[in-house]
N, CA, C and O atoms as CSV, one atom per row, in Angstrom:
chain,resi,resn,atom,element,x,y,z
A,1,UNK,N,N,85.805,132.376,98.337
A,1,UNK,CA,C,86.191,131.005,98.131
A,1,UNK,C,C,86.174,130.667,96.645
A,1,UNK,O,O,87.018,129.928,96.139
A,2,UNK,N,N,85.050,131.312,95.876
A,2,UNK,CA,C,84.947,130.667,94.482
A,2,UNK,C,C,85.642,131.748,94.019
A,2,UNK,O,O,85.366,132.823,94.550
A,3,UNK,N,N,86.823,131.730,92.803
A,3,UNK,CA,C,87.147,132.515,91.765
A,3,UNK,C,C,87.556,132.871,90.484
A,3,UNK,O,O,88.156,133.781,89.912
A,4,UNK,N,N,87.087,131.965,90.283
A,4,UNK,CA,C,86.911,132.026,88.724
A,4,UNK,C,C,85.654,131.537,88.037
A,4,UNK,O,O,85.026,130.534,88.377
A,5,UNK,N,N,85.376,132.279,87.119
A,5,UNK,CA,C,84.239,131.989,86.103
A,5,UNK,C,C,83.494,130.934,86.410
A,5,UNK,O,O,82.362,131.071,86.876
A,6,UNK,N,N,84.111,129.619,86.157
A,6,UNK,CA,C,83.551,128.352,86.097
A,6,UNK,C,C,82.863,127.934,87.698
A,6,UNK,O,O,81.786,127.381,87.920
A,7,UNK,N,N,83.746,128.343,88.536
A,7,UNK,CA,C,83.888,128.060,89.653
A,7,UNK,C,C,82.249,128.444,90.308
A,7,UNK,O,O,81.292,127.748,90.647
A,8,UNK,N,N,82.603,130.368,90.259
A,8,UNK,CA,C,80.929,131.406,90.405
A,8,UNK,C,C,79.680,130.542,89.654
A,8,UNK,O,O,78.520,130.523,90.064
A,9,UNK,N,N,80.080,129.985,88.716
A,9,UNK,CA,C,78.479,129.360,87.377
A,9,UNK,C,C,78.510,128.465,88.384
A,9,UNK,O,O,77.927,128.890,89.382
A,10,UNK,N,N,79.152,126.955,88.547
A,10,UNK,CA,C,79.317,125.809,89.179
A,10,UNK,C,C,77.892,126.031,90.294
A,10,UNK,O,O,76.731,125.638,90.174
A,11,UNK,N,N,78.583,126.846,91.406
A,11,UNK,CA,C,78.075,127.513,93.021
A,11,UNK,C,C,76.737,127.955,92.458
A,11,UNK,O,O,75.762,127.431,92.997
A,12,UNK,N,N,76.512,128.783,91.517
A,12,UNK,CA,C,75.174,129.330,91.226
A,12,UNK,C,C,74.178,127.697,91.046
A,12,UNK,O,O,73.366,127.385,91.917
A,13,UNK,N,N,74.379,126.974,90.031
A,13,UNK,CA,C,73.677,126.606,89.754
A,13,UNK,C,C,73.448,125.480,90.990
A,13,UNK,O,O,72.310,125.203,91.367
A,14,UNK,N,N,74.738,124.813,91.626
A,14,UNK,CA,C,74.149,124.447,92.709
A,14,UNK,C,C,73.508,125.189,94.005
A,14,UNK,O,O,72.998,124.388,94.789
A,15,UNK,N,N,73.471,125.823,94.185
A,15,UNK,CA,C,72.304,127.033,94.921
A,15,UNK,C,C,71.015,127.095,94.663
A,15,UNK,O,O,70.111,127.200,95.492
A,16,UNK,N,N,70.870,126.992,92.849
A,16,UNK,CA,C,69.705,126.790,92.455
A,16,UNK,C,C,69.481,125.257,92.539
A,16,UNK,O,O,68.328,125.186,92.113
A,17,UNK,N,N,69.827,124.094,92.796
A,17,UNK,CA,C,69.720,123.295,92.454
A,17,UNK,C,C,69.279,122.615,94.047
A,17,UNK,O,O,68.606,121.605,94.248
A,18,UNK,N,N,69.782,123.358,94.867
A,18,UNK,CA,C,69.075,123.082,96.319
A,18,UNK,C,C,67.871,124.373,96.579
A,18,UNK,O,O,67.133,124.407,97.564
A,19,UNK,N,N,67.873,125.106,95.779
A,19,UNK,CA,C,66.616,126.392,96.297
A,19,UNK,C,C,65.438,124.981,95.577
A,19,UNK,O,O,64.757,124.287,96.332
A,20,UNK,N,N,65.433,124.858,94.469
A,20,UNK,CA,C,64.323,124.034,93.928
A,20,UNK,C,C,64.314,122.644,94.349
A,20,UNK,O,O,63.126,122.393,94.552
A,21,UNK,N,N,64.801,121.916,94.517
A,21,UNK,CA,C,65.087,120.329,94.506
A,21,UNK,C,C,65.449,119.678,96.114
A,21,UNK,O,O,65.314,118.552,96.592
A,22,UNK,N,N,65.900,120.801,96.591
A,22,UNK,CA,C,66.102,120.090,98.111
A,22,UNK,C,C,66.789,119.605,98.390
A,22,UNK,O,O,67.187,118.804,97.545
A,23,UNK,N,N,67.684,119.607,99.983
A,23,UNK,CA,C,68.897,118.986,99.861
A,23,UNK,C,C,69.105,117.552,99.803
A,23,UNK,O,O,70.290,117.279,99.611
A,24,UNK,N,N,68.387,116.609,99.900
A,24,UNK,CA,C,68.264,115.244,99.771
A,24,UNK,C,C,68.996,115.146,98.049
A,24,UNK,O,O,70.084,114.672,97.723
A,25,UNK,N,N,68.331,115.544,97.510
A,25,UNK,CA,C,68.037,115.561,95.686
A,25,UNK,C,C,69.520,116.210,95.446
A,25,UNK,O,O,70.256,115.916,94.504
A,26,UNK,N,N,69.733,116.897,96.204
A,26,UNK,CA,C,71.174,117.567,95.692
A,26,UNK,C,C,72.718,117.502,95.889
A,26,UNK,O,O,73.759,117.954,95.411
A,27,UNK,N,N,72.202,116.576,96.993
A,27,UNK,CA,C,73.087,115.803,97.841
A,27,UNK,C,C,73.835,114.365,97.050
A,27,UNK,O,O,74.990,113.955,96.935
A,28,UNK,N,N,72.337,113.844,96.557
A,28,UNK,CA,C,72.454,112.538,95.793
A,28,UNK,C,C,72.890,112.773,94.579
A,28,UNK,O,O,73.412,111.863,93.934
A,29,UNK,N,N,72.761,113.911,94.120
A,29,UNK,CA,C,73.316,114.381,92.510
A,29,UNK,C,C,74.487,114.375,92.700
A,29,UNK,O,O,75.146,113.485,92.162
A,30,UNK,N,N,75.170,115.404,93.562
A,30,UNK,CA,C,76.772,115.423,93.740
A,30,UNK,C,C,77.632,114.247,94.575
A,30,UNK,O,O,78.845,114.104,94.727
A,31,UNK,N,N,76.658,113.587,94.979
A,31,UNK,CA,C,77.593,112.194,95.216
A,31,UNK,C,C,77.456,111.541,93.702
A,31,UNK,O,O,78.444,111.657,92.977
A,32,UNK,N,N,76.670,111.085,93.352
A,32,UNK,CA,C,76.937,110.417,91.834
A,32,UNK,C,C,77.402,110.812,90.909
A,32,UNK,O,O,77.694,110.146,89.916
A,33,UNK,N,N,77.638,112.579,91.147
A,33,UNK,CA,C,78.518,113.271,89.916
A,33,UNK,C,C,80.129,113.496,90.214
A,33,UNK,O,O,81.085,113.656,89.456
A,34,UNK,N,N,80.005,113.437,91.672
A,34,UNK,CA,C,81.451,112.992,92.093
A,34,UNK,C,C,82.453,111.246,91.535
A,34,UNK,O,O,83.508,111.028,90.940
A,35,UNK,N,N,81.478,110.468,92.090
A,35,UNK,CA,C,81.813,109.221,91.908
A,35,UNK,C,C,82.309,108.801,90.484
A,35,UNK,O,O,83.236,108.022,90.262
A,36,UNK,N,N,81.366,109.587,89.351
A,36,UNK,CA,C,81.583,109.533,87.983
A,36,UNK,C,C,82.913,110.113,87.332
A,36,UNK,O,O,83.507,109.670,86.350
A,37,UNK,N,N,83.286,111.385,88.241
A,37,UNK,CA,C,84.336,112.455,87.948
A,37,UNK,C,C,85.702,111.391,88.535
A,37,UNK,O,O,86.715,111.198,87.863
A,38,UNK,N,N,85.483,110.848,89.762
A,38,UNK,CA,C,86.451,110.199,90.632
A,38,UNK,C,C,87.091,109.055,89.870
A,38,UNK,O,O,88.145,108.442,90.040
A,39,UNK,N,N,85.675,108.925,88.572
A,39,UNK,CA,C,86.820,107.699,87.697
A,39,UNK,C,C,87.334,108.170,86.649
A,39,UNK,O,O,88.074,107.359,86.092
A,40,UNK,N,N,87.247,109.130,86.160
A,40,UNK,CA,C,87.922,110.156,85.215
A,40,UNK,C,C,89.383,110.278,85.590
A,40,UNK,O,O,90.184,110.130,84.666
A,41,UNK,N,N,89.859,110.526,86.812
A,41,UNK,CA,C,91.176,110.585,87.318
A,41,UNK,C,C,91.877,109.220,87.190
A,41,UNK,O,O,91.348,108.110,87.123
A,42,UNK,N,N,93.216,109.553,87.170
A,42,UNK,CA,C,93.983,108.151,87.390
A,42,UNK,C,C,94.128,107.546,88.672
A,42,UNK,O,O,94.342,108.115,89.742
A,43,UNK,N,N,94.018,106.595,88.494
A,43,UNK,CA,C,93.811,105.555,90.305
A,43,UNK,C,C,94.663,106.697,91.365
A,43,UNK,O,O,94.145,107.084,92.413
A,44,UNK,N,N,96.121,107.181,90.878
A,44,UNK,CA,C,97.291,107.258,91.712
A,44,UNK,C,C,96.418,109.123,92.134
A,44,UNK,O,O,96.896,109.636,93.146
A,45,UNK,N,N,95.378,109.905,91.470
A,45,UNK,CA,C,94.321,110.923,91.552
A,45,UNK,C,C,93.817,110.697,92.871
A,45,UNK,O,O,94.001,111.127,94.009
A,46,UNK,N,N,92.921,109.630,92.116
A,46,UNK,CA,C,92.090,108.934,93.183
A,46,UNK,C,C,92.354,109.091,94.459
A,46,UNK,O,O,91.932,109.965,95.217
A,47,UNK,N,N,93.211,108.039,94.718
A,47,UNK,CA,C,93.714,108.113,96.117
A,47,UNK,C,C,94.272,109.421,96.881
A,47,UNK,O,O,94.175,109.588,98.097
A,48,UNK,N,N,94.778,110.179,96.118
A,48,UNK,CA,C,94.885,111.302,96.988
A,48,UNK,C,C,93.649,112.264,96.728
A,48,UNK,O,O,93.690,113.344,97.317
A,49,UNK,N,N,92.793,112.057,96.092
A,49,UNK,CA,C,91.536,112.653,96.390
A,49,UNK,C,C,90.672,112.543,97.521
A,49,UNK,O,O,90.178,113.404,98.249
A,50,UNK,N,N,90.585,111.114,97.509
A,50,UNK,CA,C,89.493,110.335,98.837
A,50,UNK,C,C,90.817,110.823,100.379
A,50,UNK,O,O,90.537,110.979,101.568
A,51,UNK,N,N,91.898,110.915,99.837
A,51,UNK,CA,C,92.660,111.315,101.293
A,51,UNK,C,C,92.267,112.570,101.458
A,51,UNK,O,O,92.188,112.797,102.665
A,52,UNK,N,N,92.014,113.396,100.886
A,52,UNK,CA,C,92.046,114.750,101.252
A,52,UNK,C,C,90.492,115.131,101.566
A,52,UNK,O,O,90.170,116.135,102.202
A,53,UNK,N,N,89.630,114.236,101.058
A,53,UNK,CA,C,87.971,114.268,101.825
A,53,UNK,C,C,88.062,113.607,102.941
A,53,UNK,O,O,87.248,113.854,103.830
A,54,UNK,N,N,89.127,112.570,103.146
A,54,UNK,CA,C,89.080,111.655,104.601
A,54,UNK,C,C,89.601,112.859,105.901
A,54,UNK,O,O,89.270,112.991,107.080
A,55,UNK,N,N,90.440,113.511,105.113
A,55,UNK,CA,C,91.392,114.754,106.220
A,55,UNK,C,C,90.081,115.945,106.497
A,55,UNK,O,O,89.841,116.607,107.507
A,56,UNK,N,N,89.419,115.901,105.247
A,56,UNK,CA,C,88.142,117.507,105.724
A,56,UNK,C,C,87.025,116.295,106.395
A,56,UNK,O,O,86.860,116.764,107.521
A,57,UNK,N,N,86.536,115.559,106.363
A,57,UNK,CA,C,85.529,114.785,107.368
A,57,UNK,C,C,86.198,114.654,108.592
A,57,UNK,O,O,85.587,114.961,109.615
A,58,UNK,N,N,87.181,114.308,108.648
A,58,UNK,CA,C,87.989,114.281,110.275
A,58,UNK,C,C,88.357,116.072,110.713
A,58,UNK,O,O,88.561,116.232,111.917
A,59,UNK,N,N,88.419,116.979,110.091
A,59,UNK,CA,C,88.369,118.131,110.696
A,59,UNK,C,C,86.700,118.491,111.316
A,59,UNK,O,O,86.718,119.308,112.237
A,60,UNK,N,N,85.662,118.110,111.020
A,60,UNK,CA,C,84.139,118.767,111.380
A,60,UNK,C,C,84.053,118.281,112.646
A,60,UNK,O,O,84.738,117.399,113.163
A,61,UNK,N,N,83.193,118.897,113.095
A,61,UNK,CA,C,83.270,119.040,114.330
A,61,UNK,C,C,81.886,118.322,114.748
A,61,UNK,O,O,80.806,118.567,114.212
A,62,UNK,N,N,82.110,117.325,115.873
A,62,UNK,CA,C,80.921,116.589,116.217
A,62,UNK,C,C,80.574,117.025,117.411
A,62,UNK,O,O,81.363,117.809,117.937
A,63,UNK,N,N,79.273,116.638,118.199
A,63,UNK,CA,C,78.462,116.530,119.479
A,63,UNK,C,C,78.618,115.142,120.283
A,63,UNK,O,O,77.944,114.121,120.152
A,64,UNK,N,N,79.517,115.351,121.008
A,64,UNK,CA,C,79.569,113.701,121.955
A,64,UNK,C,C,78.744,114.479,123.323
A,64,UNK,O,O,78.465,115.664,123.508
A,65,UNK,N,N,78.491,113.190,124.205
A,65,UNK,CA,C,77.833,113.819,125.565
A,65,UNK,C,C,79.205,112.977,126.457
A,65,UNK,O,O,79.644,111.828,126.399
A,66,UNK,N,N,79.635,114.383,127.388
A,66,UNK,CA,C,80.764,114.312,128.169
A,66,UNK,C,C,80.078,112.764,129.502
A,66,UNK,O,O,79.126,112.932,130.264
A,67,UNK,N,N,80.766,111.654,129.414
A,67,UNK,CA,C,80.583,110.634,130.311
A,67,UNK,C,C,79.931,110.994,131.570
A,67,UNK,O,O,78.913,110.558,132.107
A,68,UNK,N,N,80.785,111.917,131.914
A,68,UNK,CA,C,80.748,112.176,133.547
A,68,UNK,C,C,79.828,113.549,134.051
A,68,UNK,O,O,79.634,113.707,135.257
A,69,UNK,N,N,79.401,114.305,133.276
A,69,UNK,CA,C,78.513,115.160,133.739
A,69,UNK,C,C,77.379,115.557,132.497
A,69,UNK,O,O,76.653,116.551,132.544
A,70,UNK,N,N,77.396,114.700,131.546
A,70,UNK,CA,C,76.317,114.932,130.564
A,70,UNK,C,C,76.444,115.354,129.807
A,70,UNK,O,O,76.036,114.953,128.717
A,71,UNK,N,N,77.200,116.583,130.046
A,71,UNK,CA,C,76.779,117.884,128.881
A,71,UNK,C,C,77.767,117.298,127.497
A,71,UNK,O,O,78.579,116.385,127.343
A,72,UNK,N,N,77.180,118.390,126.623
A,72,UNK,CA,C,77.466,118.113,125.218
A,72,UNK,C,C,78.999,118.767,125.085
A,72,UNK,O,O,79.235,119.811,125.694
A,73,UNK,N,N,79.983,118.163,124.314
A,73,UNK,CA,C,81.346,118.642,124.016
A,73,UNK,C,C,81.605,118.425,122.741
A,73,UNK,O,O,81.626,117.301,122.239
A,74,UNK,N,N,81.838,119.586,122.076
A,74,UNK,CA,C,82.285,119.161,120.589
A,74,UNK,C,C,83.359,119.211,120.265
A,74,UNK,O,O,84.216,120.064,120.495
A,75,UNK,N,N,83.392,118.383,119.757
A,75,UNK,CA,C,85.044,117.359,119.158
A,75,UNK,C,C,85.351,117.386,118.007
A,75,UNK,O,O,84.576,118.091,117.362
A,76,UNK,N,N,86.340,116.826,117.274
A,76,UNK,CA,C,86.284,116.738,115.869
A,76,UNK,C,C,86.451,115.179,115.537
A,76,UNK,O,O,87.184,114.345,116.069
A,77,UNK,N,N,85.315,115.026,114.233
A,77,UNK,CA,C,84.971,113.389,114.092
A,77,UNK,C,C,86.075,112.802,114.211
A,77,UNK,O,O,85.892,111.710,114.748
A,78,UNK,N,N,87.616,113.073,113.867
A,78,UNK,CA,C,88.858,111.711,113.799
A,78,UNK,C,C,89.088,111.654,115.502
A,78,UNK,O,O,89.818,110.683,115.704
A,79,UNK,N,N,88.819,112.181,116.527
A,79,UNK,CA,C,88.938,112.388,117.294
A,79,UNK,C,C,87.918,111.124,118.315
A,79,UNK,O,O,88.327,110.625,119.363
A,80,UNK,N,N,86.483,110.809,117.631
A,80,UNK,CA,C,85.417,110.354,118.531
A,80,UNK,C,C,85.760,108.620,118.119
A,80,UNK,O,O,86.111,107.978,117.130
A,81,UNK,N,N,85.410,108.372,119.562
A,81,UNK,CA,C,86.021,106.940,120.294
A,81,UNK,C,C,87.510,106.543,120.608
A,81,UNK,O,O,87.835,105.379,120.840
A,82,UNK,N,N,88.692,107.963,120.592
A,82,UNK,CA,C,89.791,107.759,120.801
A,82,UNK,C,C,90.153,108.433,122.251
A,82,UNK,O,O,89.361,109.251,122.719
A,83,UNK,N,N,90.952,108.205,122.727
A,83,UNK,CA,C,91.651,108.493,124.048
A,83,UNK,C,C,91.726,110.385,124.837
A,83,UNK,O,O,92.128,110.868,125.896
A,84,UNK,N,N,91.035,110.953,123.472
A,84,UNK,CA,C,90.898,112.309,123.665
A,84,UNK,C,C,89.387,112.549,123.624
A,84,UNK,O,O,89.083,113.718,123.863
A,85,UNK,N,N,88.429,111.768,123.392
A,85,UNK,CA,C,86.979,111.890,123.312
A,85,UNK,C,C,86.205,111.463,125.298
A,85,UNK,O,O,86.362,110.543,126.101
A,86,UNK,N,N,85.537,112.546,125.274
A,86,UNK,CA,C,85.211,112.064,126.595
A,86,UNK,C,C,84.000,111.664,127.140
A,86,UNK,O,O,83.508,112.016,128.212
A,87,UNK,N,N,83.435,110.677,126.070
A,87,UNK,CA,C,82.206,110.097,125.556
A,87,UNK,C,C,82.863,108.795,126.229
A,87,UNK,O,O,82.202,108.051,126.954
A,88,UNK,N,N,84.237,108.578,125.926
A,88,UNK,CA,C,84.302,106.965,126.306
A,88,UNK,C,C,85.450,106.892,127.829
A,88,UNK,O,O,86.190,107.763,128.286
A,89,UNK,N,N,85.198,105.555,128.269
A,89,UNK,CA,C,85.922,105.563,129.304
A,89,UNK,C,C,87.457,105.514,129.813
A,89,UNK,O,O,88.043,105.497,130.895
A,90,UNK,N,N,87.830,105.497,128.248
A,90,UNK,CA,C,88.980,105.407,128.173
A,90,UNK,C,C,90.097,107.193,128.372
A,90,UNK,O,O,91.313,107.362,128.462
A,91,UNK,N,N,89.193,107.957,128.370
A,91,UNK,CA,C,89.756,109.253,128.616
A,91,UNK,C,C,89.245,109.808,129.679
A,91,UNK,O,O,89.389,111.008,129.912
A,92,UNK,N,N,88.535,108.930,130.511
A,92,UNK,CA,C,88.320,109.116,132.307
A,92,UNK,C,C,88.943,108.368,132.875
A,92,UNK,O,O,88.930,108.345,134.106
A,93,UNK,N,N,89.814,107.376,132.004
A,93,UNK,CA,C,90.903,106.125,132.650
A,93,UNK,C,C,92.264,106.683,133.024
A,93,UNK,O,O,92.847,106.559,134.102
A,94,UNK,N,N,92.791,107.532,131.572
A,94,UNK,CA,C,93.961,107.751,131.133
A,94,UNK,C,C,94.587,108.621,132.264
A,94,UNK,O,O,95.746,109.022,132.164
């Protein structure tokens, strides 16, 4: 995934930066070092930046509990509370 120079240093040091500090601490670093970088770009950046984190958060894959017999079904988050999720009643309606 990483390949180039900058890329390998980047990954190292965040590796080290969760081996020592923990993921809470490292978590909160790269959201505020994101947010800082995110205004570096031009607005028209921007927006297709936050689209393309909105498209990888809607690909992960969640744990709903299936309505009708309990068990656990994993879904993908753009997916949960819509007509294909079978957490809600609306896809035991359809």
């Amino acid at each position: 995934m990483f390949s180039t120079d900058n890329q390998n240093q980047l990954k190292q040091e965040m590796d080290t930066m969760f081996t020592e500090q923990g993921a809470a601490f490292t978590a909160g670093y790269l959201n505020s070092m994101t947010q800082e970088m995110l205004n570096l770009l031009p607005k028209r950046k921007q927006k297709e930046f936050i689209k393309s984190l909105a498209a990888f958060n809607g690909r992960q894959m969640v744990t709903v509990k299936n309505l009708m017999s309990g068990s656990d079904v994993q879904i993908c988050r753009s997916d949960v509370g819509t007509c294909v999720d079978p957490s809600t009643e609306r896809y035991w309606s359809m």
